[in-house]
N, C-alpha and C positions, 0 to 999 in steps of 0.2 A: 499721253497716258503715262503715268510716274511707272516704275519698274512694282513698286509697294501694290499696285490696286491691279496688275497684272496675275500676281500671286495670289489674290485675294479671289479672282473669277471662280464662279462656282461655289463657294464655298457653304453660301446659303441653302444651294441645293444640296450636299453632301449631310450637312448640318438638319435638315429636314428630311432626308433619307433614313437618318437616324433613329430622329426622336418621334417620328408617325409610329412605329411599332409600340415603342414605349407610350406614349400616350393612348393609344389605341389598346392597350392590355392595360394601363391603369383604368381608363374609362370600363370596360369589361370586369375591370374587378369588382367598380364602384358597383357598378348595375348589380352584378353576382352578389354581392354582400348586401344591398338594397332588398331585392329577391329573399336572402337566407330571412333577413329581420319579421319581412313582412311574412313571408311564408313560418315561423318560430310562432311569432303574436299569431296569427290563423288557428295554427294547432291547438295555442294556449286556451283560446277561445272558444274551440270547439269540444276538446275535452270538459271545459267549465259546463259548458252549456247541456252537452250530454250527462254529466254528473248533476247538474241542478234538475234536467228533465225525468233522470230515471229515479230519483228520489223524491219528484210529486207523485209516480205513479202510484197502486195499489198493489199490483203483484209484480212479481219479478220475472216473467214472461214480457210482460206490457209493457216493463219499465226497460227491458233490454231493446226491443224494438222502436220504442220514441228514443231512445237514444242515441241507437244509431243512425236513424230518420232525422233527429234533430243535429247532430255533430256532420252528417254530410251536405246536410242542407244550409250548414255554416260555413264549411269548406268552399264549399261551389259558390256563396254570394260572397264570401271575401276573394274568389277567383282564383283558387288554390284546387288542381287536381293533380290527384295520387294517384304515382303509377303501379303502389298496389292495390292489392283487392280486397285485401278486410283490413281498412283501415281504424275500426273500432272495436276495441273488445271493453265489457261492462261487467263489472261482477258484482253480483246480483243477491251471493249469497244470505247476507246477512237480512234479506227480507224473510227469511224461516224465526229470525229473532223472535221470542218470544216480543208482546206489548209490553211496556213498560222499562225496557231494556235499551241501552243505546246500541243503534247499528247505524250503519253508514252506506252507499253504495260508490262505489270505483269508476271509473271511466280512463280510458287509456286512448289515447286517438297516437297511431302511429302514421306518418305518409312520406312517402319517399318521393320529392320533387325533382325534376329535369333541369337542367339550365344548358341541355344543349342545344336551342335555340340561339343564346349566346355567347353559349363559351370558345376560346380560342383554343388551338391545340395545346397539352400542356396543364391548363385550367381543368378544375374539377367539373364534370358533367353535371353533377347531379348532388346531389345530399336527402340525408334520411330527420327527419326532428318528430321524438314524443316528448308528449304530454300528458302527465296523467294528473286527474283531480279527484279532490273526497267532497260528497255530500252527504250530511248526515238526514237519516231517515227520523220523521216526525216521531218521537218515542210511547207517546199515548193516540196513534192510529192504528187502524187496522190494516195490518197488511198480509199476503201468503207467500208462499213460495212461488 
């Protein structure tokens, strides 16, 4: 055995003692940042979807309720749960608009997601993402308050 490859034992182990940590918090990153995307488009979605639902409604009671019935039941089939509690708020007001008048309805979906499941120490636990969208209300329907 040459003196050269005596010096060299081990080295591959030392060399992978290394870079496991580093590869293993890149991978962790990827996942984390995969998670933020798909969890971002979720929200975007659900806010659209409660702003399009509470603007077929008739009144603005009914239209807050399918709203928020619609924007959770969009969260949970794209497999996104909020760890908080009222993750929709709808504003409703402008169904007092008189008819003929343009109004709009709001939808706001806030949801604060975990990724302590796979975060390393170090790494962000969790993150928060809203969205809010406008639907405009049919200007020659009937609608109330």
């Amino acid at each position: 055995m040459s003196r050269l490859s005596r010096r060299e034992r081990g080295s591959a182990s030392i060399e992978m003692a290394i870079l496991t940590p580093a590869l293993l918090a890149l991978f962790v990153m990827l996942m984390i940042a995969g998670r933020t995307t798909l969890a971002r488009q979720a929200v975007a979605a659900a806010a659209f979807d409660a702003a399009r639902t509470a603007s077929l409604a008739r009144d603005g009671s009914l239209a807050q309720a399918q709203a928020v019935t619609v924007a959770t039941e969009t969260l949970q089939s794209q497999g996104l749960f909020c760890t908080n509690l009222d993750p929709v708020t709808v504003d409703t007001s402008e169904f007092a608009t008189p008819v003929g008048q343009p109004a709009q309805v709001t939808a706001t979906v806030t949801c604060a997601v975990t990724f302590a499941d796979i975060a390393l120490p170090g790494m962000p636990s969790g993150a928060t993402f809203t969205a809010t969208f406008v639907s405009p209300l049919d200007q020659f329907r009937s609608r109330s308050p």
